[in-house]
C-alpha positions as CSV (number, residue, x, y, z in Angstrom):
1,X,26.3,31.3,-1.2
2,X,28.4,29.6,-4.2
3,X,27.1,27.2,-6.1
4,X,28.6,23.5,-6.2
5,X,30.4,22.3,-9.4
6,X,31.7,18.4,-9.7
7,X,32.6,17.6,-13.2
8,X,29.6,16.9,-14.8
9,X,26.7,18.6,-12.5
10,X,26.5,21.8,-11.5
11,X,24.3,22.6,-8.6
12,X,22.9,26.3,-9.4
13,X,19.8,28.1,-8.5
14,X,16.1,27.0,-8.3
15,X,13.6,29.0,-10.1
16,X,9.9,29.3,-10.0
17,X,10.1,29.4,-6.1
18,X,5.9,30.0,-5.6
19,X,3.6,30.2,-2.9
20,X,2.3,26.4,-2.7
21,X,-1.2,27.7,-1.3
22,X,-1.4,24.8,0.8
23,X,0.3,25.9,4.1
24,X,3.3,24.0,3.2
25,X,5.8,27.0,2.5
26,X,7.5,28.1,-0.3
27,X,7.2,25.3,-3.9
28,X,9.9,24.1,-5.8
29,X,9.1,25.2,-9.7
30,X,5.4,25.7,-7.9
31,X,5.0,22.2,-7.3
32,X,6.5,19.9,-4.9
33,X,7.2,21.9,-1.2
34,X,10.5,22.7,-0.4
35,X,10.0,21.1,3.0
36,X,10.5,17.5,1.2
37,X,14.3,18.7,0.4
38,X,15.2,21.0,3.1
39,X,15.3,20.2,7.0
40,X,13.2,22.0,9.4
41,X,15.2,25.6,10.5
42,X,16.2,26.2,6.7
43,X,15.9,29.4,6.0
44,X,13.5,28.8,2.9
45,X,12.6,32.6,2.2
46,X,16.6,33.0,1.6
47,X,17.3,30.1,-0.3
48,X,19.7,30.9,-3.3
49,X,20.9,27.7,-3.9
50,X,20.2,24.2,-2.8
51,X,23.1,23.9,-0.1
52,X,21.7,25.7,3.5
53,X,23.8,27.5,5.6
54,X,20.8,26.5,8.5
55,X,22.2,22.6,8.8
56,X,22.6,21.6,12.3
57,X,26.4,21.3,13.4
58,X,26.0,17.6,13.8
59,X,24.5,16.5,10.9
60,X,27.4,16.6,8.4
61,X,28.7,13.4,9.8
62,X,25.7,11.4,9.3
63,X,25.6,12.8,5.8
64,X,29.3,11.5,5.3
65,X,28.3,8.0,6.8
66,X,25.1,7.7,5.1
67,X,26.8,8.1,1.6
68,X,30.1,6.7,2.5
69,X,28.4,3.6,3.2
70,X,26.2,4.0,0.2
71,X,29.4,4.3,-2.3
72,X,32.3,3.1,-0.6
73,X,30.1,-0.4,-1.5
74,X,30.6,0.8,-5.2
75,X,33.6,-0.4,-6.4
76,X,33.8,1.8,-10.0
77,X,33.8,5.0,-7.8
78,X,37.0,6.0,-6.1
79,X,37.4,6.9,-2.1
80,X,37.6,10.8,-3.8
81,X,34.8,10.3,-6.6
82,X,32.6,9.5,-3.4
83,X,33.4,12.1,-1.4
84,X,32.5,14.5,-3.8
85,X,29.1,12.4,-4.4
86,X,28.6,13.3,-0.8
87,X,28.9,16.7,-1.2
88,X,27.3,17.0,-4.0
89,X,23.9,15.4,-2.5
90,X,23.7,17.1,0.4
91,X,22.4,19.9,-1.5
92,X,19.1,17.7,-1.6
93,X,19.4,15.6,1.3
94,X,17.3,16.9,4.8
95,X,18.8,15.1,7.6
96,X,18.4,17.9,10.5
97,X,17.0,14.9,12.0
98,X,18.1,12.1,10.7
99,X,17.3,8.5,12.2
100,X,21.1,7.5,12.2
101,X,21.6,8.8,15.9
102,X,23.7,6.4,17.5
103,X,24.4,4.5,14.8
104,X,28.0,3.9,13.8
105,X,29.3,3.5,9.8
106,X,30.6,0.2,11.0
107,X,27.0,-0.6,11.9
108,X,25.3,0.9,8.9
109,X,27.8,-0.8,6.4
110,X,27.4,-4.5,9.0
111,X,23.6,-4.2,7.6
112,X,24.4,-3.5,4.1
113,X,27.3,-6.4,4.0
114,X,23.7,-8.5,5.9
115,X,21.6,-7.6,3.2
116,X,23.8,-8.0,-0.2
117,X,25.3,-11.4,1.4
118,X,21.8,-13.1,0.4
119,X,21.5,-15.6,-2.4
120,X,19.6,-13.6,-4.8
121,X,22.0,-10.7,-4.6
122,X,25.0,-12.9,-6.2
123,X,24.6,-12.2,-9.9
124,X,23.4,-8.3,-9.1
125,X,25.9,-5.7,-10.2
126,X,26.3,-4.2,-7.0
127,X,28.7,-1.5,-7.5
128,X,26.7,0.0,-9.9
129,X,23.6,0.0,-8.2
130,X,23.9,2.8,-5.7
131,X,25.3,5.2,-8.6
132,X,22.2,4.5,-10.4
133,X,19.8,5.0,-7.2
134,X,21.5,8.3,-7.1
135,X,21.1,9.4,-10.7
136,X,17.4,8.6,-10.2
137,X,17.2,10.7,-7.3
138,X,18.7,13.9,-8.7
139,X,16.9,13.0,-12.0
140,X,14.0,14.2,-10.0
141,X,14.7,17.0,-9.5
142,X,14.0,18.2,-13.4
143,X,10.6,18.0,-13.4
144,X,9.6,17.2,-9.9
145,X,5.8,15.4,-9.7
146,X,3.4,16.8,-7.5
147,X,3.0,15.7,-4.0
148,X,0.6,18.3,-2.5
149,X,-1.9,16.7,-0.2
150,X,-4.4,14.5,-2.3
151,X,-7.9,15.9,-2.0
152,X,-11.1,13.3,-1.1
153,X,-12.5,12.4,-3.9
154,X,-9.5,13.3,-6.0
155,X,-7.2,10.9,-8.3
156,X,-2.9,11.3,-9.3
157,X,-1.5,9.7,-11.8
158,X,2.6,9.2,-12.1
159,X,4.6,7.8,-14.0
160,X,6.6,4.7,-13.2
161,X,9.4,7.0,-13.7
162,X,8.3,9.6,-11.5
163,X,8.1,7.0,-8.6
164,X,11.4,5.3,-9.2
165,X,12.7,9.1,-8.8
166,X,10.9,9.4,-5.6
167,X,11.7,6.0,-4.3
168,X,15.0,6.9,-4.9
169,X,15.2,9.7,-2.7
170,X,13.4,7.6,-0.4
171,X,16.7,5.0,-0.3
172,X,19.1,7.4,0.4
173,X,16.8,9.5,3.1
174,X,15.6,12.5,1.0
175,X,12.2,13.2,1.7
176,X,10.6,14.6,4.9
177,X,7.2,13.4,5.7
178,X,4.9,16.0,4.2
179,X,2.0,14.6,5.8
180,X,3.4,14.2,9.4
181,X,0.2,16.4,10.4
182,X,-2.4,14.2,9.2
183,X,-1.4,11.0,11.1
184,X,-0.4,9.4,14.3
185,X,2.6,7.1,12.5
186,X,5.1,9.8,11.6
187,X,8.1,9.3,9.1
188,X,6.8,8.9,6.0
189,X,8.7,7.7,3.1
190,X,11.8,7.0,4.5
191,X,13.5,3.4,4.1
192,X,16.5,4.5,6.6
193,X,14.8,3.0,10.0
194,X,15.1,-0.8,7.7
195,X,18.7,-0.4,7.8
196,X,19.4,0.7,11.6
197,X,17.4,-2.2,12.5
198,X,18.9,-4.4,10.3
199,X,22.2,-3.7,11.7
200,X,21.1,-5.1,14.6
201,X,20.1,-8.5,13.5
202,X,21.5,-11.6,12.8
203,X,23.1,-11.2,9.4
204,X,20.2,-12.2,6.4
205,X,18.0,-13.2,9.0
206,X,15.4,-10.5,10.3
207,X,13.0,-9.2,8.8
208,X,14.2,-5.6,8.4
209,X,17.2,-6.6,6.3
210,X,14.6,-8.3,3.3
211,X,12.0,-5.6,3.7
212,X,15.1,-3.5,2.6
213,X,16.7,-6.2,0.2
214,X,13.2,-6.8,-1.8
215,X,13.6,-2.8,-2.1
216,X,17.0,-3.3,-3.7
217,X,15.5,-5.8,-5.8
218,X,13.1,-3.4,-7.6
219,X,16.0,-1.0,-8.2
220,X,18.1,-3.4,-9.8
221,X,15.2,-4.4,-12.1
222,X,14.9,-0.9,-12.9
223,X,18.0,-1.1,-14.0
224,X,18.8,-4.0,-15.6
225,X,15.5,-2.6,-17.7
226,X,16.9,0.7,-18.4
227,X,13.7,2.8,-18.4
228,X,11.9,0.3,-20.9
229,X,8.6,1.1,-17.9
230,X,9.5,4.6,-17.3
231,X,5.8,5.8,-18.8
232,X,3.7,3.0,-17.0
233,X,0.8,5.2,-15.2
234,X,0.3,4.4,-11.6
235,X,-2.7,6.2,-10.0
236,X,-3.7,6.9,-6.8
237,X,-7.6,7.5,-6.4
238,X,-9.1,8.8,-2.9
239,X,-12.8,8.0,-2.8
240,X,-15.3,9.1,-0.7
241,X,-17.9,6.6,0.6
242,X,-21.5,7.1,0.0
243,X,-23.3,8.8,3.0
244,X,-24.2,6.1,6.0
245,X,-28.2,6.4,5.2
246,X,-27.3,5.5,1.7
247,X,-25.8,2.6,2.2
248,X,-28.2,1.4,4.7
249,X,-30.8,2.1,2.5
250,X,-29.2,-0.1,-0.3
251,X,-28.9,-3.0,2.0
252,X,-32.7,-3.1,3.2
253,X,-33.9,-2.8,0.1
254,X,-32.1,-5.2,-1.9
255,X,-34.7,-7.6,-3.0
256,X,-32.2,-9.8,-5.3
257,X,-30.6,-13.0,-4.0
258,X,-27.5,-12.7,-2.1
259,X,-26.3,-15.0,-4.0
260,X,-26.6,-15.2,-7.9
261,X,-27.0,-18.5,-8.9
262,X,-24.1,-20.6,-10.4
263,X,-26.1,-20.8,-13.5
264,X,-25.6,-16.4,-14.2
265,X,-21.6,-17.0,-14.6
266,X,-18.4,-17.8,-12.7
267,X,-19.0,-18.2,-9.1
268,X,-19.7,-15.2,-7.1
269,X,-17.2,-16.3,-4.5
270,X,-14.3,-19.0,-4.2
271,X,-12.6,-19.9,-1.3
272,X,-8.8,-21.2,-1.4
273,X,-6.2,-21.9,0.8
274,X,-3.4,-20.2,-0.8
275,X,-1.8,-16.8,-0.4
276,X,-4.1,-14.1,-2.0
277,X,-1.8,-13.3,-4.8
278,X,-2.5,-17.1,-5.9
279,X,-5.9,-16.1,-6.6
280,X,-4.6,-15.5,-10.6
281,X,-4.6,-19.2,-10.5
282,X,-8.4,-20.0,-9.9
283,X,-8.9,-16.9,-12.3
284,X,-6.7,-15.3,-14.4
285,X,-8.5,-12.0,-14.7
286,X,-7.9,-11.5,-11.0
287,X,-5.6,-8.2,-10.7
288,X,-7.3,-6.4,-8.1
289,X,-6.1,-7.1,-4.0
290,X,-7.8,-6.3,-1.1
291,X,-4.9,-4.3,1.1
292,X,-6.2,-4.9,4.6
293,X,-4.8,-1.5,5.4
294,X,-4.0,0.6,8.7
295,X,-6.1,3.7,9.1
296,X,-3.2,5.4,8.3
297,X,-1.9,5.0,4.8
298,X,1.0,2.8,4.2
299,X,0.8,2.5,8.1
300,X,2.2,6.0,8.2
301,X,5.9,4.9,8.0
302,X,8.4,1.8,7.7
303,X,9.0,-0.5,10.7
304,X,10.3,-3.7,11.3
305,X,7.0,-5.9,10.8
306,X,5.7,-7.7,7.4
307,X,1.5,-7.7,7.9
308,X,0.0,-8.4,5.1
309,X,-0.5,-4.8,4.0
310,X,4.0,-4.3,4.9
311,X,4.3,-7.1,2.5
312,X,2.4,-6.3,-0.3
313,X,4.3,-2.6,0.1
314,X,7.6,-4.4,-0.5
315,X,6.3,-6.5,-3.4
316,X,5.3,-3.7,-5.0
317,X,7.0,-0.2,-4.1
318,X,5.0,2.3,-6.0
319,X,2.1,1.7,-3.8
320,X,5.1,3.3,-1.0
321,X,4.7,6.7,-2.9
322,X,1.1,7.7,-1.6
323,X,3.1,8.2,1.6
324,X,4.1,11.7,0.9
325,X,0.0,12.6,-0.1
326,X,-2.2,10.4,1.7
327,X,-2.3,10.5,5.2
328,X,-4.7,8.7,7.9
329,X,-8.0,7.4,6.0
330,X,-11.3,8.8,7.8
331,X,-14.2,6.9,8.3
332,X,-15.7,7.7,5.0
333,X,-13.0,7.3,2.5
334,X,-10.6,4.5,1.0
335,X,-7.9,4.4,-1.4
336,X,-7.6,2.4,-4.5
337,X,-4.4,2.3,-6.1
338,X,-3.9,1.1,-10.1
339,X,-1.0,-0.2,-11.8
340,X,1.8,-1.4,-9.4
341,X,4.0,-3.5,-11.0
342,X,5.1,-6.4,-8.4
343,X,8.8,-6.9,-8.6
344,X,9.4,-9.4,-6.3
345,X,8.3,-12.6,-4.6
346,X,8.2,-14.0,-0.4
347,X,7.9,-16.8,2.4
348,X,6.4,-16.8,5.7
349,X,4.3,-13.9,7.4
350,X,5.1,-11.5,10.3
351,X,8.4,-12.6,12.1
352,X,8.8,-14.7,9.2
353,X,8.8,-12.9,6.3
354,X,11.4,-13.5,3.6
355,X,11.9,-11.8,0.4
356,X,13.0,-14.7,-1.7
357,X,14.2,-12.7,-4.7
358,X,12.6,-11.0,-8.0
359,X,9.4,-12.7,-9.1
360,X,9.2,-14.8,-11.7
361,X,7.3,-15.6,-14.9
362,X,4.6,-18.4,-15.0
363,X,1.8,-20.0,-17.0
364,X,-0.8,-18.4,-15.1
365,X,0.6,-14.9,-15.1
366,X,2.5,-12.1,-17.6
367,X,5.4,-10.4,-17.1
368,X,5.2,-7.8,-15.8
369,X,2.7,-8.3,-13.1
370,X,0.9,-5.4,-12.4
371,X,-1.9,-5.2,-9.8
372,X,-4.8,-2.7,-8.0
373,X,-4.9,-2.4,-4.8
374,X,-7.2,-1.5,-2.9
375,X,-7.0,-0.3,0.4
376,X,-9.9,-0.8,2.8
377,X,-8.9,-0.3,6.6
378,X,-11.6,-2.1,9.4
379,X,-13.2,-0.9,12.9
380,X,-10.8,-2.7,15.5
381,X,-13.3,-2.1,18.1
382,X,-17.5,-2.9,18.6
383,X,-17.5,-4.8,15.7
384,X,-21.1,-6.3,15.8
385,X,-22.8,-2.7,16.5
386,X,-24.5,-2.0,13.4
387,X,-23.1,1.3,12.7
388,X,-19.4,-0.2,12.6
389,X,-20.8,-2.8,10.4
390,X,-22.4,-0.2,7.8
391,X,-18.9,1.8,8.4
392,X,-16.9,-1.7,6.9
393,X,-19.5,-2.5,4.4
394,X,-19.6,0.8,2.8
395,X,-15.9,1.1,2.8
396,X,-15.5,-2.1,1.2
397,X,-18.4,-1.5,-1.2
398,X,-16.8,2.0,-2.3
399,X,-13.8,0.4,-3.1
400,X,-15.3,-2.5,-4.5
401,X,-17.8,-0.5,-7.3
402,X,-14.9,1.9,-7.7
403,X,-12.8,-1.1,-9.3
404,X,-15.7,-2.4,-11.0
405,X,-16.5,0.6,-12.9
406,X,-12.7,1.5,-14.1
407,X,-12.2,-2.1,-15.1
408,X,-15.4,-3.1,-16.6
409,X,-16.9,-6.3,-17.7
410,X,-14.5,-8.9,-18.9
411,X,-13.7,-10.0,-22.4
412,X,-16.1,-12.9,-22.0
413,X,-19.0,-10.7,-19.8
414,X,-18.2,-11.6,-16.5
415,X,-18.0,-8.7,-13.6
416,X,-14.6,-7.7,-12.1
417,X,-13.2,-10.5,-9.8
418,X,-11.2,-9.1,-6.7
419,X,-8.5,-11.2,-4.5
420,X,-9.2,-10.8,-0.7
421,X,-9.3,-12.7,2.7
422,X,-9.7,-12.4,6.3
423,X,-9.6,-8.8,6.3
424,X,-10.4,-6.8,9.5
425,X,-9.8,-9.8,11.3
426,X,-6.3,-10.8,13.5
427,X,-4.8,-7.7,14.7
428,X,-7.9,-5.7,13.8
429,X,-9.7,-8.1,16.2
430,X,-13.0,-9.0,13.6
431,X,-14.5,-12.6,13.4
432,X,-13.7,-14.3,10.3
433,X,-17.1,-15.9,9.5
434,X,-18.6,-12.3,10.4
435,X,-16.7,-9.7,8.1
436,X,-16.6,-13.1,5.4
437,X,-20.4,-11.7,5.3
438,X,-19.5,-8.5,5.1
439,X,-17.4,-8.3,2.1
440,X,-19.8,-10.4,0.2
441,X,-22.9,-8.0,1.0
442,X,-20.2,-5.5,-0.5
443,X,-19.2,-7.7,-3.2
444,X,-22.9,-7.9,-4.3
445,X,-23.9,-4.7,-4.0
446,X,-20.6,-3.6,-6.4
447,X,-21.4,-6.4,-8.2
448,X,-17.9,-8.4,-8.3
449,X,-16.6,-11.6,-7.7
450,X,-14.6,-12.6,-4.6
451,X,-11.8,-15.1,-5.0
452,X,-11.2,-15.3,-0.9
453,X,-8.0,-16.8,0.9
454,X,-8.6,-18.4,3.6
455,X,-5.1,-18.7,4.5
456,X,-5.4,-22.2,5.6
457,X,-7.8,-21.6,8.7
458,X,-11.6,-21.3,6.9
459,X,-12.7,-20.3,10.7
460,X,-16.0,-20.4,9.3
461,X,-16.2,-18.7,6.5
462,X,-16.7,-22.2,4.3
463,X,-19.7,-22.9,6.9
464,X,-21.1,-19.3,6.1
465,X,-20.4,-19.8,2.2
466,X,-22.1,-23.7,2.5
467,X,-24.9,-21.8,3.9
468,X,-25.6,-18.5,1.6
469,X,-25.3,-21.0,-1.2
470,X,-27.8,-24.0,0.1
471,X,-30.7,-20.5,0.5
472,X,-30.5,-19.1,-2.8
473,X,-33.7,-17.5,-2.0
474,X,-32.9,-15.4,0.4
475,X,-32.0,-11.8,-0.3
476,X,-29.9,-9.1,0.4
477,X,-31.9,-7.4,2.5
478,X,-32.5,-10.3,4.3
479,X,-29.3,-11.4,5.1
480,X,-28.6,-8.0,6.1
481,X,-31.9,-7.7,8.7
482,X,-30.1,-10.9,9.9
483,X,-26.2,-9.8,10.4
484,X,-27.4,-6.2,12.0
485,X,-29.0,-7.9,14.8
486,X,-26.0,-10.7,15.8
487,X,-23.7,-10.3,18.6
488,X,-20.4,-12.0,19.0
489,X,-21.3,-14.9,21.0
490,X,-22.3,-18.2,19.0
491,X,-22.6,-16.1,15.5
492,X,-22.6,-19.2,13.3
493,X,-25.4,-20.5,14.9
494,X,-27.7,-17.6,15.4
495,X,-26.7,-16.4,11.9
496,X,-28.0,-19.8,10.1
497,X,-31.0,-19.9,12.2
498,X,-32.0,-16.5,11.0
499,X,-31.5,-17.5,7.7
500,X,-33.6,-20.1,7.7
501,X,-36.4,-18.5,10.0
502,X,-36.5,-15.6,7.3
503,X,-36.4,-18.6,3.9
504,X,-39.4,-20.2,5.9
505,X,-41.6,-17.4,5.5
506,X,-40.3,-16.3,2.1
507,X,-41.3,-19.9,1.0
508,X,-44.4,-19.9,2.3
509,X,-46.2,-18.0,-0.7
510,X,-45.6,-14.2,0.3
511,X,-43.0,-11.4,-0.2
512,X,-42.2,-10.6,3.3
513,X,-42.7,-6.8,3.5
514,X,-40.2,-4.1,4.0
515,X,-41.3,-2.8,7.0
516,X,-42.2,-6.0,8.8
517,X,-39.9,-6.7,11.8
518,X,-38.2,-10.5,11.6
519,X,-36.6,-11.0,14.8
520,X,-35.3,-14.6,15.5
C-alpha cells in the first residue's frame, strides 16, 4: 500500500507494532491499541501503513463531510489545501461507524454556523482554530500516552499536552471507545453526537451546541497560550475502598465528637447557597469538588444533558480523557482526578445550561484555576438499608482521605477543605438531609472540611447541621447507631429524637458501652 505525501507530512509506516497483553490487539509503538485509530474490520495483522484498505464503502463521504465542514470554516486554507487535509487524516480517523448517518454537510456546517454565531466567539480567530485542533491531533501520534485500561488501585499521570492531543482527536472523531466492554453507556470520547444534535436546535440555543462551544473555548485558549501549560500533570487515581467490615468497624467505634468544636479551627462544615465552584469564596483553599458521578465514568459517553457531573466535564475537559481508561465504577472503588485546569465559565442547569464564555480572573481566585475532582457515584435504590448506606459512606470516605493525604494540612494547619452538595440526591433519588449525614460521617472520618451547596433548597440539611452542632457531645459512633436504624418516613424527626435519646444517657455520668443496644 503507498504511503501518503502532502507537502510537509509524510504518512509512512508504524513501528514497534507489539502485543498490548491486554486483549486489545495489536499496540501502536507498544502502547496505545490500534483499535483507538483503526475501525472495526481493519485488517490490523496486515497494517503497513496507516491508510486501510478494510474501510467500509460508505464511509469516505462522511470522512469528506466531517473535514469539509471542519476546514471549509477555515478561511487561510484553500477548497484544495482542505481536500488534501482530508485525505491526509483519514489515515487516523476510524469512522466504520461513524455517528453522522443521516446527517447532511448542510446540517453539520447549520450547527457549526449555531455554535460560532455566539457572543464569546466574536474576537476568536476562527479560521485558525480547526488547523490547530488538527496539528494537535496528529502531534499525537509521536509519542502516543498510554491508554490501557487503568488497574484499581492504580494512578496516570499526563501531561496537559498529552490531553489536548487526545482531546483533539476527540473533536474531529478519532478515537473508538476502548472501554465499550466495561460499561452500559457506549461511545466513549467522542464529541461528534454534540454536533448532530446541535444541528437540530434552534441556532445558539440548546444545550448541545454550548456543551460543544465551551469545548471550542478550551482549544482556543490552548492556543492563544501556545503550549505555555503543555507540562501541567493531570492524574487520574482509581482507589479501592476499604473492605465493608472495615468501615463499619470505624463508624461504631468512633468515640470522638462528630462534630469538632469551633474552637479546634475553621468550621468543620459550611453551608451556602451558591454554586459549588463558589465555595473558593467562603475558603480560598477549596480546590477539591465532589463530582456526583454516574456509575459509569464520565457517564460512559456525551449526550445532550448538562447534570452537574456534564457540566463540570465541559468546564474542565481533561477530566473527559479518563473516558478511554476508566470504565463503569464498582461498588468498591472511586476516582479522584488532580489538576484540571477549568477553562470556562456557565448559567442555568439541565435544559438550561449555557456556556457563557472562558472564565475569568477574580479576587478570590488565580489564573489558571485548576481543581480535583473527585468522583463518588451513589446507590439510586434502598437508600436507608444499612449496607447501601456503608456502600456511600465508604466511597465518599475513600475519596475523601485519599485527597486529604496528597494535599496535606494547609499553610496555616488546617485539614483539606472539599466543595460538595446534594450528592446522591435528585436523579439518584437520596434525601438531602440523609446523605447531608452521610458525607459528614465521611468527612470526619477523612478528617476534612465540607464547604456544602445547598443550591438554594437546604431541604434539611441546615436543620441536620443546627442539630449535630447544638450536641457536641455526641459521637461518631453514635450518630451512626442512630442513621443505620432510620427509614425514609419522617427522617428529621426520628433522627433528632435519637440524638437526643443517645446525649441523655451520655450526660447522665456514664460512657454508654459498645455493645449496649440504644434503640429509640
Amino acid at each position: 500500500m503507498p504511503c501518503i505525501s502532502s507537502g510537509m507530512v509524510v504518512v509512512g509506516f508504524f513501528p514497534g507494532l507489539a502485543a498490548s497483553g491486554l486483549g486489545l490487539g495489536p499496540t501502536l509503538h507498544g502502547r496505545i491499541p490500534y483499535a483507538a485509530w483503526f475501525p472495526p474490520g481493519s485488517d490490523l495483522a496486515d497494517i503497513t501503513c496507516p491508510v486501510w484498505s478494510g474501510m467500509h464503502k460508505d464511509s469516505d463521504h462522511a470522512i469528506a463531510l466531517r473535514w469539509q465542514a471542519c476546514f471549509s470554516r477555515s478561511m487561510d486554507v484553500k477548497p484544495a489545501q482542505a481536500a488534501e487535509f482530508c485525505v491526509l487524516c483519514c489515515a487516523f480517523t476510524c469512522f466504520a461507524d461513524a455517528p453522522l448517518e443521516g446527517v447532511s454537510r448542510a446540517e453539520v456546517q447549520k450547527a457549526y454556523d449555531a455554535i460560532f454565531s455566539l457572543p464569546f466567539f466574536a474576537a476568536l480567530p476562527e479560521a485558525k482554530l480547526f488547523p490547530a485542533v488538527k496539528r494537535w491531533a496528529l502531534e499525537s501520534m509521536d509519542t502516543p500516552p498510554d491508554v490501557s485500561p487503568l488497574a484499581l488501585g492504580a494512578q496516570r499521570e499526563l501531561s496537559a499536552r498529552q490531553c489536548r492531543g487526545l482531546l483533539a482527536n476527540a473533536m474531529l472523531g478519532n478515537l473508538q471507545d476502548l472501554m465499550s466492554d466495561s460499561k452500559r453507556h457506549q461511545g466513549g470520547l467522542d464529541f461528534w453526537r454534540h454536533v448532530r444534535t446541535a444541528s437540530l436546535e434552534a441556532p445558539g440555543c440548546g444545550v448541545a451546541a454550548h456543551k460543544q462551544a465551551s469545548l471550542l473555548l478550551y482549544f482556543a485558549e490552548a492556543m492563544r497560550e501556545d503550549g505555555g501549560e503543555d507540562e501541567r500533570v493531570v492524574c487520574f487515581h482509581r482507589l479501592k475502598c476499604p473492605d465493608v467490615a472495615e468501615i463499619q468497624m470505624m463508624l461504631s467505634t468512633n468515640a470522638e465528637p462528630v462534630m469538632k468544636a469551633e474552637a479546634e479551627g475553621a468550621a468543620q462544615v459550611q453551608l451556602h447557597e451558591a454554586a459549588m465552584e463558589d465555595a473558593i469564596h467562603l475558603d480560598r483553599t477549596c480546590r477539591a469538588f465532589v463530582n456526583f458521578a454516574n456509575a459509569e465514568f464520565g457517564y460512559g459517553c456525551f449526550i445532550s444533558s448538562a447534570t452537574q457531573e456534564e457540566i463540570l466535564q465541559m468546564c474542565c475537559p481533561e477530566f473527559n480523557v479518563g473516558l478511554l481508561f476508566l470504565g463503569r465504577m464498582a461498588d468498591n472503588e472511586v476516582v479522584n482526578v488532580h489538576g484540571c485546569r477549568r477553562y470556562t465559565s456557565y448559567s442555568g442547569y439541565l435544559d438550561t445550561y449555557r456556556c457563557t464564555g472562558l472564565l475569568q480572573a477574580s479576587s478570590h481566585q488565580e489564573a489558571p484555576v485548576i481543581h480535583d475532582i473527585l468522583t463518588i457515584d451513589a446507590c439510586m435504590h434502598r437508600h436507608f438499608e444499612e449496607q447501601e448506606q456503608l456502600r456511600d459512606i465508604r466511597k465518599a470516605f475513600t475519596a475523601f482521605q485519599a485527597y486529604s493525604t496528597m494535599r496535606g494540612r494547609e499553610a496555616d494547619g488546617q485539614v483539606p477543605a472539599i466543595a460538595t452538595g446534594r450528592w446522591g440526591c435528585g436523579a439518584f433519588g437520596g434525601l438531602p438531609a440523609h446523605k447531608f449525614v452521610q458525607q459528614v460521617l465521611a468527612g470526619r472520618l477523612a478528617d476534612v472540611r465540607l464547604c456544602f451547596s445547598t443550591f438554594g433548597e437546604p431541604a434539611g440539611c441546615d436543620r441536620m447541621l443546627d442539630l449535630l452542632q447544638q450536641e457536641p457531645r455526641v459521637s461518631v459512633m453514635r450518630t451512626w447507631d442512630v442513621l443505620r436504624r432510620q427509614k425514609r418516613g419522617g427522617f428529621e424527626d426520628t433522627f433528632r429524637a435519637g440524638l437526643a435519646a443517645g446525649s441523655l444517657r451520655a450526660g447522665a455520668g456514664y460512657e454508654i458501652p459498645e455493645e449496649v443496644d440504644l434503640d429509640v
